[in-house]
Structures are given as C-alpha cells and as structure tokens.
DOTI-522601 format. One record per atom (N, C-alpha, C): x, y, z; residue in one letter. Coordinates in steps of 0.2 Angstrom, whole numbers, plus 5000, padded with zeros to 4 digits. Layout:
BEGIN
XYZa ...
END
This chain:
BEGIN
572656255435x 573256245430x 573456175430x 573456125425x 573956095425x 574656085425x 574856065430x 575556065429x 575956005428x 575555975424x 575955905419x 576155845421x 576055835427x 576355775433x 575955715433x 575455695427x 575055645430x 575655585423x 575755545427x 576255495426x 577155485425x 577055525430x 577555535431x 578055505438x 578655525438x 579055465441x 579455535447x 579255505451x 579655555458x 580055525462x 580455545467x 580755515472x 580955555477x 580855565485x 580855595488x 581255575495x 581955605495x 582055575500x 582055625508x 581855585514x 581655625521x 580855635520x 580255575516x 579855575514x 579155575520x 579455575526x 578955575529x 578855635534x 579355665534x 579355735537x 579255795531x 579555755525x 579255795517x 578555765516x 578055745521x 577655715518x 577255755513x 577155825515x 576855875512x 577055885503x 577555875502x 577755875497x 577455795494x 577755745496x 577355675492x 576555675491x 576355715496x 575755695495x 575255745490x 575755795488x 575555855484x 575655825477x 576155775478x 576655755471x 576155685469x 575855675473x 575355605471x 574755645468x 574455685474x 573855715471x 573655745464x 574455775461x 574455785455x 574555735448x 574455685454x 574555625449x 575355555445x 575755615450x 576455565450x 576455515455x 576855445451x 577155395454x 577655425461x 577755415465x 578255425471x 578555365475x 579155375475x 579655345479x 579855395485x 579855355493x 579955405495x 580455365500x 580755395505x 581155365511x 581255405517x 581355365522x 581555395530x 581855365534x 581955365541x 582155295543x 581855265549x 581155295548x 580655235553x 580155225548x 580355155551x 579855095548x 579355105548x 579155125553x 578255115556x 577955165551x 578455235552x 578055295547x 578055295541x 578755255537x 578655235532x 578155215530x 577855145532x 577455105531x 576555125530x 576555195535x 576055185537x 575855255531x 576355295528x 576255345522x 576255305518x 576755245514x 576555235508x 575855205507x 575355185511x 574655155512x 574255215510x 574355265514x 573955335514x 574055345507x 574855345503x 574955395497x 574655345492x 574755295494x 574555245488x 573755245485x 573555255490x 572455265492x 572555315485x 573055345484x 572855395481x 572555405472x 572855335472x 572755275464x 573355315462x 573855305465x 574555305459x 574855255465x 575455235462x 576055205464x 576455225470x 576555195474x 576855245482x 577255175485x 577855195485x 578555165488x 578955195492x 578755125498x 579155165503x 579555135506x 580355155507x 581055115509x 581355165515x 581655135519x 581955145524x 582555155525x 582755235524x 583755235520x 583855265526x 584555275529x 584755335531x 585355345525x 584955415525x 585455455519x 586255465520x 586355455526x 587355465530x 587555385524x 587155355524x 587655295521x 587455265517x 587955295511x 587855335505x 587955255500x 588055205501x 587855155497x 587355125499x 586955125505x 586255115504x 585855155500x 585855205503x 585555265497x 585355265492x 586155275490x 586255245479x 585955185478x 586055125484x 585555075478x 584755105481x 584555115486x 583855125485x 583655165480x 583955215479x 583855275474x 583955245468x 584355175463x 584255155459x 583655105459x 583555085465x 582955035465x 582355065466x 582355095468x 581855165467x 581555185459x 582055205455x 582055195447x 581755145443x 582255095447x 581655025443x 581255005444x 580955015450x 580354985452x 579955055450x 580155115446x 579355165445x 579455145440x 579955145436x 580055155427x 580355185426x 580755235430x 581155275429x 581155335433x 581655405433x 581355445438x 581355515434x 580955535435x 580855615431x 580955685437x 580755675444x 580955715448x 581355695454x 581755745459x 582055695462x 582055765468x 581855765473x 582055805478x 582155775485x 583055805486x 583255785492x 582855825497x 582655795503x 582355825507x 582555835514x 582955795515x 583455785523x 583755815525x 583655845532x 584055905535x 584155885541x 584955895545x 585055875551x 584955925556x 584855985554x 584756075558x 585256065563x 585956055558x 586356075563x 586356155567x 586356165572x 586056235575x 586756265581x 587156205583x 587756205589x 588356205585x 588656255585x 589156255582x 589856215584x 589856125585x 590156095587x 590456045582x 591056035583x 591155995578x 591055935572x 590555915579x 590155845578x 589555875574x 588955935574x 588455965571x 588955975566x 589455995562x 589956015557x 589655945555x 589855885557x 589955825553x 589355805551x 588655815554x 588155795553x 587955835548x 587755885548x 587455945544x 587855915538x 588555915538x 588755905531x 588655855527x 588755785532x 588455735530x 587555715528x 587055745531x 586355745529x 586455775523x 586555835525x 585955905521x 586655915513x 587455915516x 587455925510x 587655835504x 587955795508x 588155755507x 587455695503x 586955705507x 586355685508x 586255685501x 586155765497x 585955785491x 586155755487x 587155755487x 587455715483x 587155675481x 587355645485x 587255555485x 586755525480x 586155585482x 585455565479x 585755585470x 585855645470x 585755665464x 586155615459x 586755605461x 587255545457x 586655485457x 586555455460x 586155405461x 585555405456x 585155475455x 584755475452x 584955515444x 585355535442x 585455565436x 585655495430x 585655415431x 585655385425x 584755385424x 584555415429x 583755395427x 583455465423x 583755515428x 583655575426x 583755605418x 584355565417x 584455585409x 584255575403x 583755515405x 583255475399x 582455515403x 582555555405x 581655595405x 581755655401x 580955655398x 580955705394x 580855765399x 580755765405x 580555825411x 580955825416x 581555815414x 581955785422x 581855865427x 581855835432x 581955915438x 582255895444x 582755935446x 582955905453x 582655975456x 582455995463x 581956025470x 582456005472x 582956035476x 583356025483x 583056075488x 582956045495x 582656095500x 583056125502x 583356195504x 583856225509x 583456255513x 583656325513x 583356375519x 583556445519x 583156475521x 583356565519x 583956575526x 584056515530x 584656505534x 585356525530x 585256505524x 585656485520x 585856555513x 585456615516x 585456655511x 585456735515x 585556735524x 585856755527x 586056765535x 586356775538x 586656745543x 586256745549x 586156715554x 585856745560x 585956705566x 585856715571x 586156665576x 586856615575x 587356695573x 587956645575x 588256615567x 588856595569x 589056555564x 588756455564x 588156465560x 588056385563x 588356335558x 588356275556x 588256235553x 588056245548x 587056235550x 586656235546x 586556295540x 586756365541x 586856435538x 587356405534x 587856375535x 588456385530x 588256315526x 588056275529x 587956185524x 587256205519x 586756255521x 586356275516x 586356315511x 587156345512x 587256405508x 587556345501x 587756285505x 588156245501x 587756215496x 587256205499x 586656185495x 586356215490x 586356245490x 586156315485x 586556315480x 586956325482x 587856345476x 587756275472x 587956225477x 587756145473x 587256145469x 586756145469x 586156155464x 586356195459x 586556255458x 586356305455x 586956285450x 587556245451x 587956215446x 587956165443x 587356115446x 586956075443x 586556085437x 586056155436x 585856175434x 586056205427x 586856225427x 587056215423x 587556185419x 587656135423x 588156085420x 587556045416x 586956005418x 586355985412x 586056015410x 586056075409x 585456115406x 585556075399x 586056065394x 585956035388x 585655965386x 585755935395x 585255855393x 584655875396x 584455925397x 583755945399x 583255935403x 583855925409x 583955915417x 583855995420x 583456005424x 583256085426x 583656065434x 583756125438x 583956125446x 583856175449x 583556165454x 583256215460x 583456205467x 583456265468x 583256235479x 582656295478x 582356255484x 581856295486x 581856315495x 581956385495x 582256385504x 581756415507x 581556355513x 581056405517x 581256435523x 580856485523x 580856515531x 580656475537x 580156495543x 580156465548x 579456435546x 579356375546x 578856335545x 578556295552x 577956285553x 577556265559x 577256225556x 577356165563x 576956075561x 577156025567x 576656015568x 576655965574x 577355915575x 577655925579x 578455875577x 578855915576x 578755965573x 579455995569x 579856035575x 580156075571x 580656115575x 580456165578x 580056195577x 579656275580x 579056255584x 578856185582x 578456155587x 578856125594x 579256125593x 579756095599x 580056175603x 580256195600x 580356265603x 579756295604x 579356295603x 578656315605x 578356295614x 578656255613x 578656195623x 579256205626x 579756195621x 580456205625x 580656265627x 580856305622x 580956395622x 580656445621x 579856425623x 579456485619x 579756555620x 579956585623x 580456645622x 580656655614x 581156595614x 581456595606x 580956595600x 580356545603x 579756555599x 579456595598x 579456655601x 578956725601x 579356775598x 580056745598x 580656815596x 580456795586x 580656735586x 580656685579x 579956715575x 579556705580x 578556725577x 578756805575x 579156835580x 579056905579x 579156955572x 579556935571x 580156925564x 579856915560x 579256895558x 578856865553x 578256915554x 578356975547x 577957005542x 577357015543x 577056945543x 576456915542x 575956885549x 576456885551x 576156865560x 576156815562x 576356755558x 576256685556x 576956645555x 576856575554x 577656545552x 577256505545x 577556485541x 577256445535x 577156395537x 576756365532x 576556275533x 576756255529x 576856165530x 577256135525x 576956125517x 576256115519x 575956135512x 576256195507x 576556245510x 576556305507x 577056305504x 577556265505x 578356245504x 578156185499x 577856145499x 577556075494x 577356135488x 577256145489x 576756195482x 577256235478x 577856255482x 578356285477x 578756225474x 578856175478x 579156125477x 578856085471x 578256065472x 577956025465x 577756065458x 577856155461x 577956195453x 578556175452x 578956195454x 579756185451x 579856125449x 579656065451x 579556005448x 579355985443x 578656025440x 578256005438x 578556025429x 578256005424x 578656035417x 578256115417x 577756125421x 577356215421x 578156245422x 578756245425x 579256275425x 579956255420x 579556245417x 580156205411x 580556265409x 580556325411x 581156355408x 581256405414x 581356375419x 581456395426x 582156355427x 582856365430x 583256335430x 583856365434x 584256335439x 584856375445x 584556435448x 583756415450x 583356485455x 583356455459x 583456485465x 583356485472x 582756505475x 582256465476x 581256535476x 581256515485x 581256575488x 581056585495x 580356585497x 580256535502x 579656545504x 579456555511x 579456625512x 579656655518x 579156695520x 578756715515x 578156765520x 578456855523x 579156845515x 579556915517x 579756915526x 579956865528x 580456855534x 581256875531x 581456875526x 582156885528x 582256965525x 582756985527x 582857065529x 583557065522x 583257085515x 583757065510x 583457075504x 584057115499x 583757125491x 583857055487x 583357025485x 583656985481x 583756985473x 584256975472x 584556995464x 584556925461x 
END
C-alpha cells in the first residue's frame, strides 16, 4: 500500500528515542526534521536517516524551553520547504507523584505538544496533507498505579489533540494521538525495569494478552499511517497500540 509520503515534509520532536518512527517516515519517502538533546545521538541519526536519500535534520532542542523550540520548529519549516506532518514525541514518564514530576510531565509531555503545534501550524496550514501524530499512552485512557502525573498529563494530551482536530478540520489539518501500551527497547523504560525491578517487570509482562510488550516499530507504523494522506478522513481518534493490554470498551 502506498501511503503517499514520498516528498514530503516531517518534523519529529524526542527524534532519537522516536527514532522508530523517523526512520519509518524516511523509508516512505519523507523529508524529516527531528530533535533531542544529545548531540552525539542527534548527529549520529541524522547520518543514518539521511543514507536513506531523503533530507534528514538534526537539531538539539529541549522541548521545556519553549522559545527554542518555536524557532527550531520554524527553522525546521524552512529549511524542509515546509511541514506537512508534525508529531510531538517527548515524554518525561512522570511515574512519582511529587510535585516536581507534576511540573515536569506538564511541561514535557503536555506543554512540549503545545509549543510544537503553534510553532508548526503557519506551515501546517499551506499543506495540502497536513497531519499532526501526538504520542500519549493507554496510561492516559485508564488508571493504574495510583494517581500519577503521567495518567492524568496523557489524558491531557488526548483531549488537546482531539480539539485540534476539530478546531482545523476546515483548513484541512487532521489530529491524532497515538497511545501505546508497554513497549520494550534497549534504553527505554521496561528495559530499565527489566535490571532494576524485575518483579515489576514480570507483573507489567504479565498483563499483556499476548505474552509480550510491543516494539517501537509497531507504534511507528501506526504513527506514519495516521500521518500519512492513506488516512485522510481519520481525524480526533485516539488508536491504541497495546496488544489488547488495557482492560476497557472503547467507544
């Protein structure tokens, strides 16, 4: 299936830990901007994505400081030609319910979004495909472990999107989140708990239907459909990619 992506303009912020997604979004043929805030990782993806014979930019933002951002996220724009897709990617996994996780989670994961979206909607609104992808999490869609941060700043994320979705649907700007369940990958968070807590690790595996945790691949593939114009009359859904891990009807 083609799904219509070959010249096209992306931007990906939290691109190195999203790399699954950039490099899915190149493979189909899109231009990609991405960001993170090491240098070294940056540098050494946009080489990889670039081999891929599209266009591959890589800058060094933290998403908390929201005039950086906005200009990379504008300079981003000019330097592709413009931007047709835009998915915030950055999550702080607020998990401790302390104050301080409060301020972080909100500032990453929800504030993070913001920032991007305003920044990228003067580009947005001259594509004939515009699509914003925000990442949440089926955290975000029902409770567990407690009142966390990260539960209620993903629910926020959702909501955000899904009003995006309709506030352009007339400039023919589509909005998504895409929320996954427990995903496994060297680095990440379940890899960490996997050496740290395995207990929590085994409870976490257990839960999961399938007997497995997802791969980031498998979260990039819903993400570059929803991006892609193959979804052009898909618009304020929420698509879970959980491997039927959450315990819920969805309406």
């Amino acid at each position: 299936m083609d799904l219509g992506l070959k010249g096209r303009k992306a931007v990906v912020t939290g691109g190195t830990r999203g790399r699954a997604i950039v490099d899915l979004l190149a493979a189909e043929g899109a231009d990609v901007a991405f960001c993170a805030r090491n240098a070294t990782e940056v540098e050494a993806a946009a080489k990889a994505v670039g081999a891929k014979g599209v266009k591959a930019i890589g800058g060094v933002v933290d998403v908390r400081d929201g005039l950086a951002l906005r200009a990379w996220v504008a300079a981003a724009g000019e330097a592709l030609g413009g931007i047709d897709i835009l998915v915030p990617n950055v999550s702080g996994f607020g998990g401790t319910p302390t104050e301080e996780s409060w301020k972080i989670g909100f500032d990453l994961d929800l504030m993070g979004t913001v920032r991007a979206v305003e920044a990228a909607l003067p580009h947005l609104e001259k594509s004939k495909a515009a699509a914003i992808v925000a990442i949440a999490s089926t955290a975000g869609v029902e409770y567990f472990f407690g009142a966390r941060p990260y539960n209620a700043i993903k629910t926020a994320v959702i909501s955000y999107v899904s009003a995006l979705a309709n506030l352009h649907a007339a400039k023919g700007i589509r909005a998504n989140t895409v929320s996954p369940g427990t995903i496994y990958f060297k680095g990440g968070i379940w890899h960490k708990r996997e050496l740290e807590a395995p207990e929590a690790y085994k409870t976490a595996l257990g839960r999961n239907p399938t007997g497995r945790m997802g791969t980031p691949e498998e979260v990039a593939r819903a993400v570059v459909f929803l991006a892609s114009p193959a979804a052009s009359f898909i618009s304020g859904t929420n698509l879970i990619v959980d491997g039927a891990l959450t315990n819920r009807i969805q309406l």
